[in-house]
N, C-alpha and C positions, 0 to 999 in steps of 0.2 A: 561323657557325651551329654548333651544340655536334653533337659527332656523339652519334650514337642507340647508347646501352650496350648490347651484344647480351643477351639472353635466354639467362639457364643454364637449360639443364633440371636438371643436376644440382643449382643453389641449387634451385629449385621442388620437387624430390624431397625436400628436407631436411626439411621440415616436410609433417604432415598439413593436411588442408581443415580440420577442427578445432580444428587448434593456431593458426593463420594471428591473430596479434591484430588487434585493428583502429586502427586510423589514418588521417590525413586521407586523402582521398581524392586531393588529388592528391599527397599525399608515395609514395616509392618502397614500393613492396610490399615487406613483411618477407620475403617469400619468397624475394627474391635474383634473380629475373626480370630486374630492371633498367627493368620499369614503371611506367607508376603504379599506385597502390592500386585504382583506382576505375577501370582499364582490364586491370585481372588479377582477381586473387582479392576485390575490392569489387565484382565483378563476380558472382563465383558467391555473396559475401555476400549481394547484394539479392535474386537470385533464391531464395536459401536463408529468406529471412525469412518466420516461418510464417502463418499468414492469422491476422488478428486472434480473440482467447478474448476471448469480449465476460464470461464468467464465470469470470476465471481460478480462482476459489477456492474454483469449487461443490465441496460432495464431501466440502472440508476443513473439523473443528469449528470454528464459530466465524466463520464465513465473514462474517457482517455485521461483526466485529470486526477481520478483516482486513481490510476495505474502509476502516474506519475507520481505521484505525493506517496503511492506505498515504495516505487523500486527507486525513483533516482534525486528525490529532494528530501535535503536534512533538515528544512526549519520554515514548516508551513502550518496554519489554523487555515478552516472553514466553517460557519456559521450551517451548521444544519438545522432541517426545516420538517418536523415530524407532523406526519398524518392526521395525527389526532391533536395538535395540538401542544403544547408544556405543560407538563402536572403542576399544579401549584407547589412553589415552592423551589421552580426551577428556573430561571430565571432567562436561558441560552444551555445549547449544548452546542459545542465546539470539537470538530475532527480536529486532531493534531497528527502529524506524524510519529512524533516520540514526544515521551512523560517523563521525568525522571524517577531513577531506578527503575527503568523498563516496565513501570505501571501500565496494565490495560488499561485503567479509566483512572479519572479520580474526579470527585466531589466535593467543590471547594467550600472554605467557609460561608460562603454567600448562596451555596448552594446550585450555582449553576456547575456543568460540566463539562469537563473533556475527556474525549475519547482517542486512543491513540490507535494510529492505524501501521504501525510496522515494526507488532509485536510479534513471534511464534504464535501461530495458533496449533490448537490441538486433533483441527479435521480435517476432511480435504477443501472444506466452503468454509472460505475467509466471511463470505458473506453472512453467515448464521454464527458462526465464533464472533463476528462484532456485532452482531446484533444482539446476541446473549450478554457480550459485556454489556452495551450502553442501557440493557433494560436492567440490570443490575445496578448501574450507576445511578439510574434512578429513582432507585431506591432505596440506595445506604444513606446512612446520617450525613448532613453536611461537614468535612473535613476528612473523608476519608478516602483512602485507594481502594480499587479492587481489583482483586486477585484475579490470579488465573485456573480455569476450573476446566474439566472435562464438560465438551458442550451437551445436552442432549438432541439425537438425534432426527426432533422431528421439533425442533425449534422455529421459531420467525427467521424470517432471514431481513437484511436493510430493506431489501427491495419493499418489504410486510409494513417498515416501519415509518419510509422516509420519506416526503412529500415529492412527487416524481416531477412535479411541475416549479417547482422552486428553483430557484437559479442555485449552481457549485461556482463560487468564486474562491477558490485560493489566493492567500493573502499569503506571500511567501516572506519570510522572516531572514535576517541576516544571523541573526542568535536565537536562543532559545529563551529568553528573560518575559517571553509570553507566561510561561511555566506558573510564574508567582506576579499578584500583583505588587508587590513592593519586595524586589530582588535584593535588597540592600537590608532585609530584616529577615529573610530565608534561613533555614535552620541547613545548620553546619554540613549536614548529608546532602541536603537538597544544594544548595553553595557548591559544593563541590562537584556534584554533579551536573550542575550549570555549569560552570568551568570547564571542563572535560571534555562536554559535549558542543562547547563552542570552539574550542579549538581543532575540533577532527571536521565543522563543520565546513563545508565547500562552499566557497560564494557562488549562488544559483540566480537566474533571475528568470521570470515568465514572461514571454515576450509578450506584446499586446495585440499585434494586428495577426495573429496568426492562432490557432486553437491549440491547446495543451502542448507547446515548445518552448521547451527550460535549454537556457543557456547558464554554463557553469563555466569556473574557472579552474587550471590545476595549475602546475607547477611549470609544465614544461610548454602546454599547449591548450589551447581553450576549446569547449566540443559546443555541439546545439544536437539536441538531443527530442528527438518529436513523437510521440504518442501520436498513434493515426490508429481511426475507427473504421476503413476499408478492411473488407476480407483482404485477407491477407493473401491467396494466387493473383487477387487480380491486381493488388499495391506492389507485389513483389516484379509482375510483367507492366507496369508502368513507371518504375523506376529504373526496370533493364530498359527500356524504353528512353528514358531521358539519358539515362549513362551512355549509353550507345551512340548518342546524338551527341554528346558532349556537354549537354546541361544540367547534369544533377549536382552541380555544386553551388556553393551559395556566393562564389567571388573567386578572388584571387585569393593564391593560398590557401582554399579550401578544399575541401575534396568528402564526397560521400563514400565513408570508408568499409557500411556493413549495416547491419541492424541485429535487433533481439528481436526475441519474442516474450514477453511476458503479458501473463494474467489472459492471453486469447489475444491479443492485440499485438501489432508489429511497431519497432521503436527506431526507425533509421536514427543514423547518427552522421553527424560531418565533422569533422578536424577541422579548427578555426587556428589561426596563428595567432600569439599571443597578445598581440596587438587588437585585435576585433574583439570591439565589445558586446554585451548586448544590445543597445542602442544600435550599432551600427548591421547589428542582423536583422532587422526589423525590414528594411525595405527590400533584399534580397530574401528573404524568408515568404514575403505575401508575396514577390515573383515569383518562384519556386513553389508555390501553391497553384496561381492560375497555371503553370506550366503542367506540373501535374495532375490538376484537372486534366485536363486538353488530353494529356497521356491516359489516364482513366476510361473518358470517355470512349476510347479505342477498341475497336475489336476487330481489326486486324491480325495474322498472325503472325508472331515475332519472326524477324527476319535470323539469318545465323550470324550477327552482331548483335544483335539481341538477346537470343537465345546463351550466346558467352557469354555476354553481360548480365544477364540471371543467374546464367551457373557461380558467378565469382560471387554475386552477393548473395544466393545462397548457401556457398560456403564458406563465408564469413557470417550465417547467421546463428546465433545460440539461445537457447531456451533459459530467461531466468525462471519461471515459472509456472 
C-alpha cells in the first residue's frame, strides 16, 4: 500500500485561493498539499461557485445579441468598448464566439485582444467568468492564450467593465480565419483547427431591419431564429395572440414552430423552406415586428384560442440555459 504524501502547509501557502487553477479532480492539487484536487482546494472550488445569473447580460448594450453570439452563431467578432478606456499597449479588444483550441482569451502579437465567449465557464455568472478572463488578457505578454482558471468569487463582472453606452455591433463571419491575421502562415495546430471548425460551421446571417434575428441554413430546412428582450409571460401571450389569428408566420411555408429560453430571454424560432433566404426574410420579419407590437401592447385577456395557442408553444418551449 503507497504511503499517504504528507501535507505541506508551506506548498498550500504558495499560492493564493484565486490562483489555485483547476484540474481533475482526483489529480494532485496544484497547491502542493500532496492531496487530491477534489479533496483540497476542489473543495473550497465548489463551495466558491456563485448561484446560478439566469440574466448574465442584463445591463449590457445589446444584450439579445449577446445571447445570440453565445447560443446559436458560430462565427462572429464584436469590437468592445471598456470604461476606462485601453491600457496601453492594447490596441482593440474583440468578443469572438470561439478561439481556437477552445482558448478563453488570447493576446496577439500586436497585442490587441480576443475574447471568446462560448467557452465552459466555471460558475454560475458567465458575466464575472468573462470578465476575469478579459482582465487577464490584459495583462499577459503579447502572443499568448489564457487559460481557464477557477473565478474568484467576488470579482468584476462585464457590466463593471464595459462601456454601457457604446454601440454591440456583431460582425457575423462566414469562417473563422478572423482567428489569425495571415491564415496561410498559421501554425500547423491552429490550421487545423481552422479547418475543423469551419466545416461544422452553419451559414448564419444577422438580419438588418430587425434587432438580434440570425437567419441560418441546414440541410433539410432553413430557420430564423430571434432573440427578444420582452419579459417573457407577456411575449409568450402575444405570440399566442398572433398564432391564434393566423399571423405568426413570416410567409408562405413558414410556420412559428416553438421557442427557447436561454440566458433569461425567449428565442422564438420559425421553419423557412429551403428556398428563403436571408434577404428574403427581411421584409416579412420588420412586418411580424409591428404585428407584434400591436399584440404586446394588449391587455386583454386571451380568449380560449389563445389560451391553446399558448399552451402548444409553451410546450414546445425548452430551457438552454
Amino acid at each position: 500500500m503507497a504511503k499517504k504524501r504528507p501535507q505541506s502547509k508551506a506548498g498550500k501557502q504558495q499560492l493564493k485561493d484565486g490562483e489555485i487553477p483547476v484540474v481533475g479532480a482526483r489529480e494532485p492539487c496544484p497547491c502542493g498539499s500532496g492531496r487530491r484536487y477534489k479533496a483540497c482546494h476542489g473543495r473550497a472550488a465548489a463551495q466558491a461557485v456563485t448561484e446560478l445569473v439566469h440574466r448574465p447580460f442584463e445591463g449590457l448594450a445589446g444584450e439579445c445579441d449577446w445571447v445570440a453570439l453565445r447560443e446559436l452563431v458560430p462565427a462572429a467578432t464584436v469590437e468592445l468598448t471598456l470604461k476606462d478606456g485601453l491600457p496601453e499597449g492594447v490596441p482593440s479588444v474583440t468578443l469572438a464566439t470561439v478561439l481556437p483550441m477552445a482558448w478563453p482569451a488570447l493576446r496577439r502579437d500586436d497585442g490587441s485582444v480576443l475574447l471568446a465567449l462560448q467557452n465552459d465557464t466555471s460558475s454560475g455568472d458567465l458575466s464575472r467568468d468573462l470578465a476575469d478572463t478579459l482582465q487577464r488578457a490584459l495583462e499577459v505578454e503579447p502572443g499568448s492564450p489564457v487559460t481557464a482558471r477557477r473565478v474568484p468569487a467576488d470579482g468584476p463582472r462585464l457590466q463593471d467593465l464595459l462601456d454601457p453606452d457604446a454601440a454591440f455591433e456583431p460582425n457575423v463571419h462566414s469562417g473563422f480565419e478572423f482567428w489569425v491575421p495571415d491564415a496561410e502562415n498559421a501554425t500547423p495546430e491552429v490550421s487545423a483547427s481552422l479547418e475543423r471548425a469551419n466545416a461544422a460551421a452553419i451559414p448564419t446571417t444577422l438580419l438588418s431591419g430587425v434587432d438580434a434575428a440570425y437567419w441560418c441554413e441546414t440541410p433539410e430546412k432553413n430557420h430564423l431564429r430571434w432573440v427578444m428582450p420582452h419579459p417573457e409571460e407577456k411575449l409568450l401571450d402575444a405570440l399566442a395572440r398572433l398564432h391564434a389569428a393566423g399571423t405568426s408566420s413570416l410567409g408562405d411555408d413558414t410556420r412559428l414552430v416553438g421557442s427557447f429560453r436561454a440566458h433569461g430571454l425567449v428565442v422564438p424560432v420559425w421553419d423557412l423552406p429551403g428556398s428563403m433566404g436571408a434577404e428574403a426574410c427581411e421584409k416579412p420579419a420588420v412586418e411580424f415586428a409591428e404585428r407584434l407590437a400591436a399584440a404586446l401592447a394588449s391587455d386583454a385577456p386571451l380568449t380560449a384560442e389563445e389560451r391553446r395557442a399558448r399552451g402548444g408553444l409553451t410546450n414546445r418551449q425548452v430551457t438552454l440555459s
